[in-house]
MIVOZA-62265 format. One record per residue (C-alpha): residue in three letters; x, y, z. Coordinates in pm, whole numbers, plus 32768, in hexadecimal, padded with zeros to 4 digits. Example, Ala and Ser with C-alpha at 12.3 -4.5 7.8 and 13.67 -1.06 7.14 Angstrom:
! MIVOZA-62265
r,u,v,w
ALA,84CE,7E3E,830C
SER,8557,7F96,82CA
***
This chain:
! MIVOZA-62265
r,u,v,w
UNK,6F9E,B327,3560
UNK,6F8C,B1B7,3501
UNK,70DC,B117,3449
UNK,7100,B16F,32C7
UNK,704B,B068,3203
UNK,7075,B0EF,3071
UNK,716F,B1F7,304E
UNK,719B,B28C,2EE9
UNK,72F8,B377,2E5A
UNK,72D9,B414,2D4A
UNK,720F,B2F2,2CA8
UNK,71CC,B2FF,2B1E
UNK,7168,B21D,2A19
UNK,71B2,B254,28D8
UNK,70EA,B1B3,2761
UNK,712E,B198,2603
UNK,7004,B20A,2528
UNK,6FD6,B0A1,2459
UNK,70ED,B021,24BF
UNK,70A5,AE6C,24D8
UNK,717B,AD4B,2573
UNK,7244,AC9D,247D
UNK,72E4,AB62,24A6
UNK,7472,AB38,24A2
UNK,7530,AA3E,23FC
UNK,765D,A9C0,24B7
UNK,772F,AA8A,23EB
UNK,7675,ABA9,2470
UNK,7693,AB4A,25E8
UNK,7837,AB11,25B3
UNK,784F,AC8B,2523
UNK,777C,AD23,2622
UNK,783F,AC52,273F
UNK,7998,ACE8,2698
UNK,7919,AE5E,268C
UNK,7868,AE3D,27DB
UNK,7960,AECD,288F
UNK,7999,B004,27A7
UNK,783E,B05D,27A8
UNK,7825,B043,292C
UNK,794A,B13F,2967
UNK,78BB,B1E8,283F
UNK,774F,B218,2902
UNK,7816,B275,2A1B
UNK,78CE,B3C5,2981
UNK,7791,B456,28DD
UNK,764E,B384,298B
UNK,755D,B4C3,2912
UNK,75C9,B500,27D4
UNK,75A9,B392,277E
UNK,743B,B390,27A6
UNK,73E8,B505,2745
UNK,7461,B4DB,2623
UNK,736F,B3BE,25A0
UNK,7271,B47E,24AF
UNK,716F,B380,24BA
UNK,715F,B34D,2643
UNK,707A,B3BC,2716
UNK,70AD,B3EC,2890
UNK,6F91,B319,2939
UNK,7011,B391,2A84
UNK,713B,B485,2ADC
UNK,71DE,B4F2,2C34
UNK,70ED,B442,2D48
UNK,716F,B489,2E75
UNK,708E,B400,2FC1
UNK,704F,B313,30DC
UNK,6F6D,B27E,3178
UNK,6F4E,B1D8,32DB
UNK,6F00,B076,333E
UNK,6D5B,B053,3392
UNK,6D10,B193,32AB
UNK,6C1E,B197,31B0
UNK,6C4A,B27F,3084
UNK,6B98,B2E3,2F5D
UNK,6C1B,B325,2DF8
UNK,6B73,B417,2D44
UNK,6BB1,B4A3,2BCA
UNK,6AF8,B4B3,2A77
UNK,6B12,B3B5,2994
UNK,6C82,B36E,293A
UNK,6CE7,B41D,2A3A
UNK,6DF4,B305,2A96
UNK,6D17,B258,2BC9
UNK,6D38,B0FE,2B2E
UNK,6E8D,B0F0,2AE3
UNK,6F0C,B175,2C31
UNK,6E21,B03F,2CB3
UNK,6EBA,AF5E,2BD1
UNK,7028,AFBE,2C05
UNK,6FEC,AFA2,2DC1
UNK,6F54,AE44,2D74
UNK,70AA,AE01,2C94
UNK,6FFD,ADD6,2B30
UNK,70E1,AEC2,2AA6
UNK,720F,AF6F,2B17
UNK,7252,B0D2,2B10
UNK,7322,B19A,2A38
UNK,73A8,B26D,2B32
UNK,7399,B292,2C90
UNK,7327,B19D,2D97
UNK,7225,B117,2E78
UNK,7278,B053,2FB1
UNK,7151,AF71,3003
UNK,7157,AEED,317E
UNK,7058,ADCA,319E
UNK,6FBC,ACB2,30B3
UNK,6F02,AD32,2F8F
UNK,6DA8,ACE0,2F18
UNK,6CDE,AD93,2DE8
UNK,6BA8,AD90,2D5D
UNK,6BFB,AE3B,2C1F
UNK,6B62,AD6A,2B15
UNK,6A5D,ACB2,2B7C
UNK,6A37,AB28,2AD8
UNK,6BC9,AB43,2A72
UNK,6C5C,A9F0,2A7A
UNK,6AC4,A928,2A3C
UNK,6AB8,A801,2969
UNK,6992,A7E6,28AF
UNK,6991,A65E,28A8
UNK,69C3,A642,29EE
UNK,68B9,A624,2B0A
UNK,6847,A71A,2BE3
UNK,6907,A661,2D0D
UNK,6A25,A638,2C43
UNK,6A6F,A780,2BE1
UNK,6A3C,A806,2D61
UNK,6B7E,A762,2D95
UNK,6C30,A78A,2C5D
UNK,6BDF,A937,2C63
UNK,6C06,A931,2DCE
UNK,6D62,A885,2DB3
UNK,6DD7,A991,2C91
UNK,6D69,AB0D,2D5B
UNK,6E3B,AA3C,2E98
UNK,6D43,A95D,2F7B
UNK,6DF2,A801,2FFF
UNK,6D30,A6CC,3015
UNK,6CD5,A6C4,3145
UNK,6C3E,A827,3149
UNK,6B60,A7DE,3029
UNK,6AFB,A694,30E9
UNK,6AB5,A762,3231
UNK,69FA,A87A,3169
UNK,693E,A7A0,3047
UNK,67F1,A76E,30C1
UNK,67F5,A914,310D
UNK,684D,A935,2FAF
UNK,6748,A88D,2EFC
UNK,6653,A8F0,3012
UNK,66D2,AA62,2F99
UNK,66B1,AA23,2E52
UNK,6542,A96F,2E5C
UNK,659D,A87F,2D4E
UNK,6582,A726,2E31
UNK,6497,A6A4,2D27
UNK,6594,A6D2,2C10
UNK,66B8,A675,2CB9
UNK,673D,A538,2BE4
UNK,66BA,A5D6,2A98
UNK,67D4,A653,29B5
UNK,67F7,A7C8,29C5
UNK,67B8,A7FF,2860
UNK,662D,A7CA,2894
UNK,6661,A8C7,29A4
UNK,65A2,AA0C,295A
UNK,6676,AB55,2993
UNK,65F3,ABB7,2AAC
UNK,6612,AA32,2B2F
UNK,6777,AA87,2ACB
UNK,67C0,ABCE,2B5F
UNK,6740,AB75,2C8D
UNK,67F7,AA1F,2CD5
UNK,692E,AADE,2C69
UNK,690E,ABF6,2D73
UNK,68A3,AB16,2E5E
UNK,6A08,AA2F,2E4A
UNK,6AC1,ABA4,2E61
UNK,69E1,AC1E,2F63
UNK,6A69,AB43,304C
UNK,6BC8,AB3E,304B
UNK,6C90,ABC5,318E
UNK,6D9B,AC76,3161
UNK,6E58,ADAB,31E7
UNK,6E22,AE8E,30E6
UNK,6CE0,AE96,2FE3
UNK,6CEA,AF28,2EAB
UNK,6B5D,AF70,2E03
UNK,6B54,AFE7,2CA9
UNK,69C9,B02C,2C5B
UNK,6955,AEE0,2C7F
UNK,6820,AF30,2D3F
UNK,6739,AF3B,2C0C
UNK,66C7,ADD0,2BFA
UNK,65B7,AD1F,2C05
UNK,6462,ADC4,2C8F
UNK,63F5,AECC,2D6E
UNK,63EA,ADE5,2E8E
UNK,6564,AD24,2E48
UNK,660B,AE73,2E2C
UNK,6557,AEC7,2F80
UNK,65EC,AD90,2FE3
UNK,675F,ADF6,2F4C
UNK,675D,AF49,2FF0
UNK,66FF,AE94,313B
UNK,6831,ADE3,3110
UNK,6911,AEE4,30C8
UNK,689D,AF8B,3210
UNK,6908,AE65,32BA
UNK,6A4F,AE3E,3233
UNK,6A99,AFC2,3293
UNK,6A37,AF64,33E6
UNK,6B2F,AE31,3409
UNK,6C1C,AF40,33F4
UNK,6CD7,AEDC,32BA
UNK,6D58,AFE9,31EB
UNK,6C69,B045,30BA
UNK,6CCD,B0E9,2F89
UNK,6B77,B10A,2ED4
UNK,6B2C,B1A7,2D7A
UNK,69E8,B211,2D31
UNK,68F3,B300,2C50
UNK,67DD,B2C7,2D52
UNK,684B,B40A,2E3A
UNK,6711,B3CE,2F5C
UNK,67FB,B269,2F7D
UNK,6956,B31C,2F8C
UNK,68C2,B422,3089
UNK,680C,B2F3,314C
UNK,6930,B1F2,314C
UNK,6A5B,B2D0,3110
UNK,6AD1,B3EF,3241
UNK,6BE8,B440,3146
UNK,6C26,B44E,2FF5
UNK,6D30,B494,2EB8
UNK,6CCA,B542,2DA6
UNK,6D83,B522,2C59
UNK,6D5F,B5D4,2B0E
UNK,6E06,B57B,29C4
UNK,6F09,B492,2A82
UNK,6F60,B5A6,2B97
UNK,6F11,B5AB,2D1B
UNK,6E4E,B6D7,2D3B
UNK,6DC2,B6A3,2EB0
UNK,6DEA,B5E1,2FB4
UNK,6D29,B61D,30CC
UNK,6BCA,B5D0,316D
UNK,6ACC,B555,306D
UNK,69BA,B666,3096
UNK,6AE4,B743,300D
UNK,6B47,B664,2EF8
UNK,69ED,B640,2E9E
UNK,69AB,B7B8,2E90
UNK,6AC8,B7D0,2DA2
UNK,6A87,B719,2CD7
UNK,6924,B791,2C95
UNK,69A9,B8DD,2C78
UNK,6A9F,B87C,2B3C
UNK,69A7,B788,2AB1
UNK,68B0,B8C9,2AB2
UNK,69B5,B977,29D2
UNK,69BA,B83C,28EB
UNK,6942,B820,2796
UNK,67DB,B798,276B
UNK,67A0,B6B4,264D
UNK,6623,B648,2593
UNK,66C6,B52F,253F
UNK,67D4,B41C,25D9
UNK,684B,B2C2,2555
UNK,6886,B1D4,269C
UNK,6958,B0B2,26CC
UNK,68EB,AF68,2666
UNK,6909,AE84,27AE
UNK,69F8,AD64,27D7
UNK,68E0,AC71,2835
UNK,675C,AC88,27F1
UNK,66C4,ACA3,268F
UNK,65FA,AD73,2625
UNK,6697,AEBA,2653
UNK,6658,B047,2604
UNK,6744,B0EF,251A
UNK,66AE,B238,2535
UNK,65C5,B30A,25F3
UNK,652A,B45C,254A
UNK,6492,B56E,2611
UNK,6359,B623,251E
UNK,629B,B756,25C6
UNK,61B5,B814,248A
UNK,621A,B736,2371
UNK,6394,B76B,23AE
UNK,64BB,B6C5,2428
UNK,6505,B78E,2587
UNK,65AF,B797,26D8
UNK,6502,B8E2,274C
UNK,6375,B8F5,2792
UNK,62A7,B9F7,2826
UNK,61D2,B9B6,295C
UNK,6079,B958,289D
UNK,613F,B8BB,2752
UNK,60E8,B737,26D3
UNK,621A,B650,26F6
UNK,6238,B51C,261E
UNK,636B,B3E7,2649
UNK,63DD,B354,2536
UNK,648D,B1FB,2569
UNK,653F,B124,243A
UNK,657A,AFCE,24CA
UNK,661E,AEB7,2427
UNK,65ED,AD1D,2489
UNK,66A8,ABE2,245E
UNK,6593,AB31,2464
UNK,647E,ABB3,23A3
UNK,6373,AC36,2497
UNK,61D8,ACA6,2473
UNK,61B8,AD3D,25B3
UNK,62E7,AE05,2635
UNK,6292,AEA4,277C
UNK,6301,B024,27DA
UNK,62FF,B0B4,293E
UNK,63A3,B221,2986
UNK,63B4,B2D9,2ABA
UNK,63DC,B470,2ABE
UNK,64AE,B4EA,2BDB
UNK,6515,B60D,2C42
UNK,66C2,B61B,2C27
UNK,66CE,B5CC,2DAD
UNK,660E,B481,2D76
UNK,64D5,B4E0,2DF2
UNK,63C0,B434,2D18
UNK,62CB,B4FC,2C2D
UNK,61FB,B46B,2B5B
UNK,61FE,B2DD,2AED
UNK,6150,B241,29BF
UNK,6148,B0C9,2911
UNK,60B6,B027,2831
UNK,60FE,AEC6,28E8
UNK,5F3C,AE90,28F0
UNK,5ED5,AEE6,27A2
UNK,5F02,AD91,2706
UNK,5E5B,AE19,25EE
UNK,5F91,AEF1,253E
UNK,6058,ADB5,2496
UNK,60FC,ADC6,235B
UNK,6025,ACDC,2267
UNK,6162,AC2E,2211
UNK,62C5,ABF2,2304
UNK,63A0,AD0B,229D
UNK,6535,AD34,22EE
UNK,651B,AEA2,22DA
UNK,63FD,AFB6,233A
UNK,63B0,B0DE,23D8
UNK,62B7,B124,24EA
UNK,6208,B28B,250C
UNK,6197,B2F0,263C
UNK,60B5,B428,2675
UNK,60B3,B4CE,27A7
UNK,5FDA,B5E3,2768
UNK,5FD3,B737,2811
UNK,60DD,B6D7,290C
UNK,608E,B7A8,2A66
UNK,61FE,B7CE,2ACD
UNK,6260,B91E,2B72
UNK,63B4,B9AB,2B21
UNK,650F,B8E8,2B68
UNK,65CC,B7AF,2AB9
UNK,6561,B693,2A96
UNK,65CF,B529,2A37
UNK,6521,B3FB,2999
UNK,6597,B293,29CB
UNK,6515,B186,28F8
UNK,64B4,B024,2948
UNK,64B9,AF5B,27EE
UNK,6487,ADFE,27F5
UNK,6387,ACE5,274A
UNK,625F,AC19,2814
UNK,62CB,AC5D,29B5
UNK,643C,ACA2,2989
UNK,64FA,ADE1,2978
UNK,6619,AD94,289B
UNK,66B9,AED9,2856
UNK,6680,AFEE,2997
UNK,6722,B120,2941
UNK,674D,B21E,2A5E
UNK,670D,B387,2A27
UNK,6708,B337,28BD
UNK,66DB,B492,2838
UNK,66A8,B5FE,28ED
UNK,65AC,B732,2896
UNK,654D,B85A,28E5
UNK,63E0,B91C,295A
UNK,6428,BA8D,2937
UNK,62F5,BB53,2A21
UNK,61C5,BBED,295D
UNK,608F,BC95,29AF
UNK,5FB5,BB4C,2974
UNK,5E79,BC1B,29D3
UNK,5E8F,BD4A,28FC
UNK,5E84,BDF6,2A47
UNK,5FD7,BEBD,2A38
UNK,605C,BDCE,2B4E
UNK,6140,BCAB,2B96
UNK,6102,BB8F,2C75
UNK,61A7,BB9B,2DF4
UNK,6325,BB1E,2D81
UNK,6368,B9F3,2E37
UNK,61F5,B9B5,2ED0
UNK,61DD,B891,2E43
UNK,628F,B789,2D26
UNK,6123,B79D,2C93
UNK,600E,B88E,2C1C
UNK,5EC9,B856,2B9A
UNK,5DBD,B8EC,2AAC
UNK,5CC4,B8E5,2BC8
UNK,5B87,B976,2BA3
UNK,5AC5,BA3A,2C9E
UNK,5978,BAD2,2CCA
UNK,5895,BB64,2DF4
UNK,5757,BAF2,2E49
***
């Protein structure tokens, strides 16, 4: 066993629900100076009822207890809200925990926000060094490694243009591509992967296999599970703040699948408007015979419903989704990125996009949809495994049978005849 790089004691963390910094006057600072002491030996009688007793608190994360060795690469796994971001941001010393601590052996680097720290008036060049200096790059490492950035980033052409003419994907991936190549001990991912095009996230996974392979420790949080399993031997699994598993990642993974299984299914979901990139989708609908539904029956019609919203008004917005099954493996894939024809007759802020699927040939399981939502050749909001549903089996041929389970993801109304 290699030396202890991250070791973690009964870590928590600890919110107020709406709770907002306020600023103190001086009179403010003197009083909490004079009572300092008090409260400190007051924290230090009754630590748990202190923060149990908060009503409007919520526990992001409570009692983490783990390590992990130096050159290991580990996956974090959990729904959303599950606490995978804060325990990122809390190693990487964003935020401090309420209870318990984390020893951290080795200099830090995280790609947890991707584009933190860009000025928009700045150039291209300019802001390599000015983001590179905030996540923790000297100057001469950024002078060393500059020409593999914007090689990286393929944005040589746009390199002294100010950042604010940059598209968002131009963004994203100059942004990732600063991050990508820091070198430190320890490496902290938090779902940064989905940037850019098919071919630039090839690129971005390529370099995450090569950063594994340096033999830096990885801490990497991901929804994409055929990643985790691919980059990850091991893996912790948390659920509603807790450490549930820790242990190799095929087992995390099958755990996971087995509670999300026993989740609630929902026809519709509102998502998460994206720090950076405009437009974006505020909800997704599922429709199978005229009605808002999560469950279908092998042979039903499945329509998505997607409300989008612009800061710019927009005539074309562009929608991509992706079925999968809930191990990652891909479906089914439709766009409308070629028909140039569907435009609004006038720029809109707000719409909704329809798409009809038809008769969707799925055979029985779970699936998941992520959604690609941007305007022209840029995906501006990607949201990962947006929304889950169900196909229940059914005699689709009258027959009083039911397709082989597991033959195949797909069926298909084929028709035969002899001759």
């Amino acid at each position: 066993m290699g030396e202890v790089a991250i070791r973690a004691n009964g870590l928590g963390k600890q919110y107020r629900i709406g709770e907002c910094q306020k600023y103190k006057a001086l009179r403010d600072i003197l009083t909490d100076t004079m009572f300092s002491p008090f409260r400190m030996i007051r924290e230090m009688v009754t630590p748990s009822e202190r923060v149990d007793s908060r009503a409007d608190s919520i526990w992001a994360l409570k009692d983490l207890s783990f390590e992990i060795n130096q050159g290991e690469v580990v996956g974090v796994i959990g729904r959303n809200g599950a606490g995978k971001s804060t325990l990122l941001k809390i190693l990487s010393r964003i935020t401090e925990p309420t209870q318990g601590y984390v020893d951290v052996c080795g200099r830090v680097g995280s790609l947890l926000e991707v584009g933190t720290g860009f000025h928009p008036e700045l150039t291209g060049r300019e802001n390599i060094y000015l983001n590179g200096s905030i996540i923790g790059m000297r100057k001469g490492e950024i002078d060393r490694k500059f020409d593999e950035i914007v090689a990286f980033a393929e944005i040589e052409q746009f390199l002294d243009t100010p950042v604010k003419f940059y598209s968002t994907g131009m963004y994203m991936r100059l942004a990732f591509s600063v991050a990508a190549h820091l070198e430190p001990e320890i490496l902290l991912v938090d779902e940064v992967l989905a940037v850019g095009d098919t071919a630039f996230q090839k690129k971005c996974l390529g370099r995450m296999g090569e950063v594994a392979k340096e033999g830096r420790t990885v801490l990497f949080v991901s929804h994409n599970l055929p990643i985790l399993r691919s980059l990850c031997p091991t893996s912790l699994l948390l659920q509603k703040g807790h450490l549930v598993r820790a242990s190799t990642t095929e087992e995390c993974v099958a755990h996971y699948l087995d509670e999300s299984r026993n989740a609630k299914l929902l026809a519709s979901v509102d998502l998460q408007r994206p720090i950076y990139g405009s437009p974006w989708i505020k909800s997704v609908t599922l429709t199978s015979k005229g009605s808002p539904t999560s469950t279908l029956q092998m042979g039903d019609d499945l329509s998505i419903g997607v409300h989008f919203a612009s800061v710019s008004p927009i005539r074309h917005p562009r929608l991509g989704l992706v079925i999968s099954t809930r191990e990652g493996e891909r479906v089914l894939c439709a766009s409308n990125r070629f028909q140039y024809s569907l435009t609004y007759s006038e720029p809109v802020h707000e719409g909704f996009i329809h798409c009809d699927l038809g008769m969707v040939p799925l055979m029985a399981n779970r699936y998941v949809i992520s959604l690609y939502f941007g305007d022209r050749f840029d995906d501006s909001h990607v949201a990962e495994n947006a929304i889950e549903f169900d196909v229940n089996e059914h005699d689709c041929w009258g027959q009083g049978q039911l397709p082989p389970a597991r033959a195949s993801h797909l069926w298909w109304p084929t028709k035969f005849s002899f001759q």
